[in-house]
C-alpha positions in Angstrom: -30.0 -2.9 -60.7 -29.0 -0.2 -58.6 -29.6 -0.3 -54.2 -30.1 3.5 -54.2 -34.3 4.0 -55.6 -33.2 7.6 -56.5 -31.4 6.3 -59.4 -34.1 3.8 -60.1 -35.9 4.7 -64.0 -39.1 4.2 -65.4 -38.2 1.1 -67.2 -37.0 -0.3 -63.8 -40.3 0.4 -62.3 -42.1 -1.1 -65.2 -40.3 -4.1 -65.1 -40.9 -4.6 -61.4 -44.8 -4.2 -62.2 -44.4 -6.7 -64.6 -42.9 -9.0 -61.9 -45.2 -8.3 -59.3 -48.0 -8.9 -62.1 -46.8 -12.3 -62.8 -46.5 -13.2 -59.4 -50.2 -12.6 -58.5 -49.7 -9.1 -56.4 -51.8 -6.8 -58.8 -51.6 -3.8 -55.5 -47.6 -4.1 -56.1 -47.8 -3.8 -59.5 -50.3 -1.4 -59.4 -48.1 0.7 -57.3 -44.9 0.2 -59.1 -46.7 1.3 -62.6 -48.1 4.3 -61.0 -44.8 5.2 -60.1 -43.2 4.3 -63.5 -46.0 6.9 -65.3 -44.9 9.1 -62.9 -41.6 9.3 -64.1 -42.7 9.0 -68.0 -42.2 12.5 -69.7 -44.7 11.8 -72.2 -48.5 12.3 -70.8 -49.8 9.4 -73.7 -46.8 6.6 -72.3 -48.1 7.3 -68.9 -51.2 6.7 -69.6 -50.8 3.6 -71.1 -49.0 2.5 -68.7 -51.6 3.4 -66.4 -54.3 1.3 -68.3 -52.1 -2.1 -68.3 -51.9 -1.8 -64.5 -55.7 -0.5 -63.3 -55.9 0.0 -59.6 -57.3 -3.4 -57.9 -60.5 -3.7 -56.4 -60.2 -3.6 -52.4 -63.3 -6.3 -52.0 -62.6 -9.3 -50.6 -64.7 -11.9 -51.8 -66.0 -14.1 -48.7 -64.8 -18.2 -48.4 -67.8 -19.5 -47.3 
């Protein structure tokens, strides 16, 4: 993996949604997806990529 993000790709952004997935932090991956579609050419990839990684729900369930 590279240290400067302007060289980063899609893929790299996928797989760190993936990570970020598996490690319980759905807003991470979330975020790292969104930025993967972003930098998907084709409008149909994007979109699934989009759908694997919905945006997390910012409720807070109580712990009564």
């Amino acid at each position: 993996m590279t240290c400067d993000p302007a060289d980063l790709t899609a893929s790299d952004y996928l797989d760190g949604a993936r990570e970020m997935a598996a490690a319980n932090r759905p807003f991470l991956a979330y975020l790292l997806a969104e930025e993967a579609a972003r930098r998907t050419a084709n409008p149909a990839t994007a979109a699934g990529i989009r759908a694997s990684f919905p945006a997390p729900t910012t409720a807070r369930e109580g712990t009564d």
